[in-house]
N, C-alpha and C positions, 0 to 999 in steps of 0.2 A: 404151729411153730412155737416153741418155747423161748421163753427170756434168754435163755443161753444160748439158743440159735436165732435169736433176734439179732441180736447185740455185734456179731461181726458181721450181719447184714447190713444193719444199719449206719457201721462204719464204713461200707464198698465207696460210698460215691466218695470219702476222703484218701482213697485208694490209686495206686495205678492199677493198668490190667493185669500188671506181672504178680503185683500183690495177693491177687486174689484166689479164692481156694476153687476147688470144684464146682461145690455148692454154691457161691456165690456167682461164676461167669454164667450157671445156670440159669441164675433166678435173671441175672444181665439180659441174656439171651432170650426167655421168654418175656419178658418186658419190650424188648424194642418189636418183638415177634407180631406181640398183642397190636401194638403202634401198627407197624407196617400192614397189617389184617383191617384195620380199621381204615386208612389211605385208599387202599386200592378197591375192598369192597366198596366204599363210596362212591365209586367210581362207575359201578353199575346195578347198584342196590335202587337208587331211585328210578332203572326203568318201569320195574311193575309200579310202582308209585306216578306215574305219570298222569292217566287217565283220572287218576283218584284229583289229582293235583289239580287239575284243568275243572271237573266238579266245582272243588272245595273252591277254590282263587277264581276261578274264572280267566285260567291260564289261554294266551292264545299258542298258535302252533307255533309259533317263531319263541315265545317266553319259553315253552315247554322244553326247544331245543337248547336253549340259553340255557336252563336249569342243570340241562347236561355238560353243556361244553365249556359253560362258563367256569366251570372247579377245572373240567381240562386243562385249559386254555392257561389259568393263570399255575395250574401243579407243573405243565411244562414249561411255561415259561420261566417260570422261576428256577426248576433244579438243579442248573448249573446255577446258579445266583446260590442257591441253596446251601449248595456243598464248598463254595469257594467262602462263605459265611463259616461254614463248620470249621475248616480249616483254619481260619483267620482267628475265632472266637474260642473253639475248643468244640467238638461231636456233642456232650454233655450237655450244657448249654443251651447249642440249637435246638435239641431234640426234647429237652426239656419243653423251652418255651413254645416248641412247635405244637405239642404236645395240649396245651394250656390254651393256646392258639386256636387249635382245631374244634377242643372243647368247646370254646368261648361260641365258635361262630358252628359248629352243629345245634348248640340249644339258640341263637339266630332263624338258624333255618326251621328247627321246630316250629318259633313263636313265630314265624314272619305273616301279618294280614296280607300281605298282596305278593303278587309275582314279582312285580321287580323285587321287592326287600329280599324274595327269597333267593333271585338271580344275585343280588349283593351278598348274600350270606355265602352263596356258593362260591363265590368267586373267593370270599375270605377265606371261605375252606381251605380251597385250592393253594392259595398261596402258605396258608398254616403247613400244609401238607405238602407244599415243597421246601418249608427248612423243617421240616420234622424228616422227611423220607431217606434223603442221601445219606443223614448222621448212619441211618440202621446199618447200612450196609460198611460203615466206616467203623464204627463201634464194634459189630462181629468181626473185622479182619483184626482187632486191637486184640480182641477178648481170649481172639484162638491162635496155634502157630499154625503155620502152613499146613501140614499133615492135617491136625484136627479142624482147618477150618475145612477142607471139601466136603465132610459127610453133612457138616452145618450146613454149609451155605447149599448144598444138592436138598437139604428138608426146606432151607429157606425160599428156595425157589420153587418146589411144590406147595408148598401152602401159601404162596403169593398168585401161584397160578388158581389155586381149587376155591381163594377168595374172591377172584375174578370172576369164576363161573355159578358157584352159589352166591351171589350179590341178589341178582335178581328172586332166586326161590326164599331167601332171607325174607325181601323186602316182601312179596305177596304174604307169607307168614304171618308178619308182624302184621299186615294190613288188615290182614283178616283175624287178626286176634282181636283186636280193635281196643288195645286194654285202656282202661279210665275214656272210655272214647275219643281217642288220641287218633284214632286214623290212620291215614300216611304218616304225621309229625311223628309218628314211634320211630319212623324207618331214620329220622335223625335222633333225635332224644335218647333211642340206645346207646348212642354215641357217647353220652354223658358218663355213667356209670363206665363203660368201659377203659375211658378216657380217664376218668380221673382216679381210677385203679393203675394205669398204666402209668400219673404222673406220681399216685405215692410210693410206688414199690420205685421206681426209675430215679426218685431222687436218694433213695436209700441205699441203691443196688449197683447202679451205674458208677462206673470208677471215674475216675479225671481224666481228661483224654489231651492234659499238653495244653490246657487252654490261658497260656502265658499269650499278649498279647503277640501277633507276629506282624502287622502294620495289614491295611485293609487293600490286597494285594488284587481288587477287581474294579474290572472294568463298567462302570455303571451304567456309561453313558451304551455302548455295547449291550449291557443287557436292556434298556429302554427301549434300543431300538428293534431288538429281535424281537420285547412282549409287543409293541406298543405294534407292530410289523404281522405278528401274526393276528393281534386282537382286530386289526383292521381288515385284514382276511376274511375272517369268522364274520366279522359285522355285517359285508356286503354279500357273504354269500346264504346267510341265514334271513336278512331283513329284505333281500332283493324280492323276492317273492309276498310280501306283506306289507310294508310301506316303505320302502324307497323310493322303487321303482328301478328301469335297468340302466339310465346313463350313471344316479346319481352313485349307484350301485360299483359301475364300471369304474368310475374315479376313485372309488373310497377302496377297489381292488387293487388298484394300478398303483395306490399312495402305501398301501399292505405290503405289496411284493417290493417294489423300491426304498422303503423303509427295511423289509429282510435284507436286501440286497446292500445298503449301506452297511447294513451289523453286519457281514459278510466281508465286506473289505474292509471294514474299519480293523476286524481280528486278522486277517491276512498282514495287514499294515503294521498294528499292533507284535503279531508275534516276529514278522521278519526285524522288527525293533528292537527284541527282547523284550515287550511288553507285555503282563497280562494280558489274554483275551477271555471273551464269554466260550470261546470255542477254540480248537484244536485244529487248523488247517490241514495241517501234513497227515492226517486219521485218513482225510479222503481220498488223500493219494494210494493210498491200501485198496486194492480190488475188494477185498471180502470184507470191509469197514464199509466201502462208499454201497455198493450192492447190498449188504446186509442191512444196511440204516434205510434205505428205501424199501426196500423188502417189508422190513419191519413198520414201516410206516404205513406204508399203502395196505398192509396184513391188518392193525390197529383199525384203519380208517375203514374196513370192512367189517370185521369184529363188531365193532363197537355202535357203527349205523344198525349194521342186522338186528343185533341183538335190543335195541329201542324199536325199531320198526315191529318188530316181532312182538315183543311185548304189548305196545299201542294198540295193535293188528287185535290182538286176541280178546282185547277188554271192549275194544270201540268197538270194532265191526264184530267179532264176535259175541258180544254181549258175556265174556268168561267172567266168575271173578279172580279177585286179585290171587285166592288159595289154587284155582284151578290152571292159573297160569303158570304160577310157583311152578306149579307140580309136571304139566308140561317140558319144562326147561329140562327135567332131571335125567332125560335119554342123551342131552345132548352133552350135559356134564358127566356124565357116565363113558362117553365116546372119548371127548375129552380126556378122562384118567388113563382110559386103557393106554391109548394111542402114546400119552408121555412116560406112563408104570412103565408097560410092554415092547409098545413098538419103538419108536424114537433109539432105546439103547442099545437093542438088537439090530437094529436095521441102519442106523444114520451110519457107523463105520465102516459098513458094507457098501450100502449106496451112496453115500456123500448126499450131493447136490440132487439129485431124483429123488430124493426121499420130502423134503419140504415142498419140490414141483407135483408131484405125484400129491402130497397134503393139501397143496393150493387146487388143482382141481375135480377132489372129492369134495372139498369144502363149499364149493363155487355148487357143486353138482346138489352137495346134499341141501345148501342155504336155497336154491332154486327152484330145489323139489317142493321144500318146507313151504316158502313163501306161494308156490301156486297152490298146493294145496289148503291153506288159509285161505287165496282168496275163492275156490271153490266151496267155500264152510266145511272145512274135514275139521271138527272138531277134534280128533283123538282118533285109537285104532293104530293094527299092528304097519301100515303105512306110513303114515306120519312117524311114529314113535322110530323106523327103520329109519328113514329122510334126515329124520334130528340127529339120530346116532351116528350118520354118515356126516352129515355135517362135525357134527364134533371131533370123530377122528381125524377129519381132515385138517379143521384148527390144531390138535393136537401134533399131527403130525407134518404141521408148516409153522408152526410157534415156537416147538419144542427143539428145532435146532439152529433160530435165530442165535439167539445166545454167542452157541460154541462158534456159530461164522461168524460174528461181528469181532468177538477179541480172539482169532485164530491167530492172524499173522500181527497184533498191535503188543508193541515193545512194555513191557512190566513196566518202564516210566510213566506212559499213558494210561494205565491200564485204567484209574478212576475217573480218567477223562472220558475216556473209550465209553466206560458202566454208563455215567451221567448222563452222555450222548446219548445212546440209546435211548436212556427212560425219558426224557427230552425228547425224542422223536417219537417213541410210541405211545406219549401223551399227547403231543400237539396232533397225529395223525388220527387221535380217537375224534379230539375237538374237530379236524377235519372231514372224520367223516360222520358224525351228527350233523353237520351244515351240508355237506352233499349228500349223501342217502336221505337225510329228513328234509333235505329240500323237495329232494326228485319225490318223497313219501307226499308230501303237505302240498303240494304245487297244485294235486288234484282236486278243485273245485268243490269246499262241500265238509260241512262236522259231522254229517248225518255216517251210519254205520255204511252204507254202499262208496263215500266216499273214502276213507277209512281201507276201505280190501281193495279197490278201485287201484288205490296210492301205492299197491305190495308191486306192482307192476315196473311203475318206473326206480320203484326201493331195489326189487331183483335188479332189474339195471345197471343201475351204478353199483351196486353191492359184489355183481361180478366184472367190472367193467375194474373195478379196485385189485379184485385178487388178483384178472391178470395181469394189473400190474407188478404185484408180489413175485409173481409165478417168473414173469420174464426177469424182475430184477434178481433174482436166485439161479436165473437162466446164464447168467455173466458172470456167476460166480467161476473160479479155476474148477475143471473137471477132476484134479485130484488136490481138492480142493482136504479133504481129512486122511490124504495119505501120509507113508511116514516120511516121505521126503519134502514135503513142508512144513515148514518149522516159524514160531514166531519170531519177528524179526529182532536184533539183538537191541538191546537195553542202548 
């Protein structure tokens, strides 16, 4: 870039969005891009990093889980918190310091000597990465007009998905590159440089997004109770199996859901008031909001156990490494793309609702296949590699048309409410299902490599016992449900 095309770059962030030329919403655009790539990979880059982790730390199985859920746990609970910050403060701003944030607490988790520190690094993550995440998708609806934002936002959401599923072949990667003898800490550490490329260009590039004060229009006490509601969830169902025990377990679940349960009426309360809430009641009144948000939860809460179980599986009881694991993965990513490229466009307006039912039980079929033949030692071979790929179209094609059902029938007023919800529920459903798949995984008796593929058993279990739930909540959605006689409901 030369001087002359520095120079109106480095004016954008004293810009609005209207101000800005081509080349500028450009460079805007792959900046928060970069941002949101880094969020959500983190999100499953540490599974081949696990086994490494439990090594190096002398991680137990319950820490290991925490390492995952605990960045979940606090990216959902915050993202409504997140984006009602962005609004209040300015997009700019959050995404900035979220940005700075994330930085701060990936080179944490690099340096961390023990497990806990690294379960607290995570958890800072997590929360960095919930006011950094919401700004993206606020910033891109500023940058583009309607017309030009679908082609953005349809890339945006491909490469948010293809970070989720290369996470894992990333981290064995890096693992096995081992560079400066960094280990797993590379699998955070990358974070750095990437990071703080994405805070120099972002403060040069990014325009001003309105960040006049507008009074701090959230409900605090509401979002306390939903994190502090679900983190008590997580707690008893990950430590019940390791040192609780089951009564003390039982209480600390029952104080979980009843803490949800107050943030629930407190926003009922709240909005029949005219109140801020942490949430949108009247969403749930929508069939294909209240069904889609469970769908997409219990879909997560599958997703996301598999895919740690799976990893675990391959390095402990199979004695793989971390590059052979990687490599592994890549059928099931491959399944994955076609099923959103291909299928999902040609087929979801044709089929409606059979088309996500039909993804929910190839994926159930092919995660089932997968997992018994792990615990048989099928290392590799055109079996396995067919199983993976079955598996992935069927995430593909039960993923790929959450989306269009959760904001089908929800009014353009809510529409960023509607968005937030979602990522709010298909975070907190991943943290959910690391605490039940890795429970039902870990519950089996035993570090040694037979306990390890022993655990894939009760992992398939609940791994499919999740999708169907997916499967039936997508089962209640309207039969013409993407016909043209439904329409979203008016403003």
């Amino acid at each position: 870039m030369t001087a002359q095309q520095a120079a109106p770059a480095a004016a954008s962030g004293s810009k609005l969005p209207h101000e800005l030329d081509d080349r500028q919403r450009a460079l805007a655009f792959f900046t928060v891009l970069t941002a949101v790539v880094l969020e959500v990979a983190d999100t499953t880059i540490v599974n081949t990093a696990l086994p490494a982790i439990r090594g190096g730390l002398g991680a137990s199985p319950a820490a290991m889980q925490w390492i995952v859920a605990g960045y979940l746990l606090t990216l959902g609970s915050l993202l409504l918190l997140g984006g009602r910050l962005g609004d209040t403060f300015g997009h700019r701003t959050l995404f900035l310091g979220g940005v700075a944030g994330f930085v701060a607490a990936s080179a944490l988790c690099g340096l961390a000597p023990t497990p806990g520190v690294l379960v607290l690094a995570r958890v800072l993550q997590g929360a960095a990465g919930a006011m950094m995440g919401p700004q993206t998708m606020a910033i891109v609806q500023l940058l583009y007009t309607p017309l030009e934002r679908v082609r953005r936002l349809a890339f945006f959401g491909m490469i948010i998905g293809l970070a989720a599923i290369i996470g894992p072949i990333i981290g064995g990667f890096l693992i096995e590159l081992n560079l400066f003898g960094l280990g797993w800490r590379l699998i955070f550490l990358i974070n750095l440089p990437v990071g703080l490329f994405a805070l120099a260009v972002g403060r040069v590039a990014l325009p001003r997004t309105g960040e006049e004060h507008k009074g701090l229009a959230i409900d605090l006490p509401g979002a306390a109770l939903f994190a502090a509601g679900f983190g008590l969830i997580l707690l008893a169902l990950i430590q019940a199996h390791d040192d609780l025990g089951l009564a003390p377990a039982a209480a600390i679940l029952f104080g979980g859901i009843s803490a949800v349960g107050l943030g629930w009426r407190r926003s009922v309360a709240r909005r029949a008031a005219g109140l801020p809430a942490m949430i949108e009641p009247s969403l749930f009144a929508l069939p294909t909001f209240r069904w889609g948000v469970i769908a997409a939860m219990a879909f997560n809460s599958s997703s996301v156990g598999f895919l740690m179980i799976f990893a675990v599986a391959l390095q402990q009881g199979l004695a793989l490494t971390p590059l052979k694991t990687a490599l592994i993965h890549i059928p099931f990513g491959l399944g994955v793309m076609v099923a959103v490229a291909l299928l999902v466009p040609r087929l979801l307006p044709k089929l409606g609702r059979l088309l996500p039912m039909a993804g929910g039980v190839l994926m159930a079929a092919g995660i089932v296949s997968t997992l018994a033949l792990i615990h048989a030692r099928v290392e590799g071979g055109p079996l396995l590699i067919a199983t993976l790929a079955l598996a992935g179209i069927g995430f593909g094609t039960l993923s790929g048309p959450l989306g269009p059902i959760v904001v089908s029938e929800v009014p353009r007023t809510h529409a960023g409410t509607a968005s937030a919800t979602m990522r709010t529920a298909q975070q907190l459903g991943g943290a959910l299902g690391i605490a039940l798949v890795g429970s039902a995984y870990f519950a089996v008796a035993g570090h040694d490599a037979a306990a390890r593929l022993a655990g894939l058993v009760p992992g398939a279990i609940m791994v499919a016992a999740l999708l169907t739930i997916a499967v039936l909540a997508v089962s209640r959605l309207p039969s013409t449900l993407f016909a043209t006689e439904r329409k979203p409901a008016a403003d």
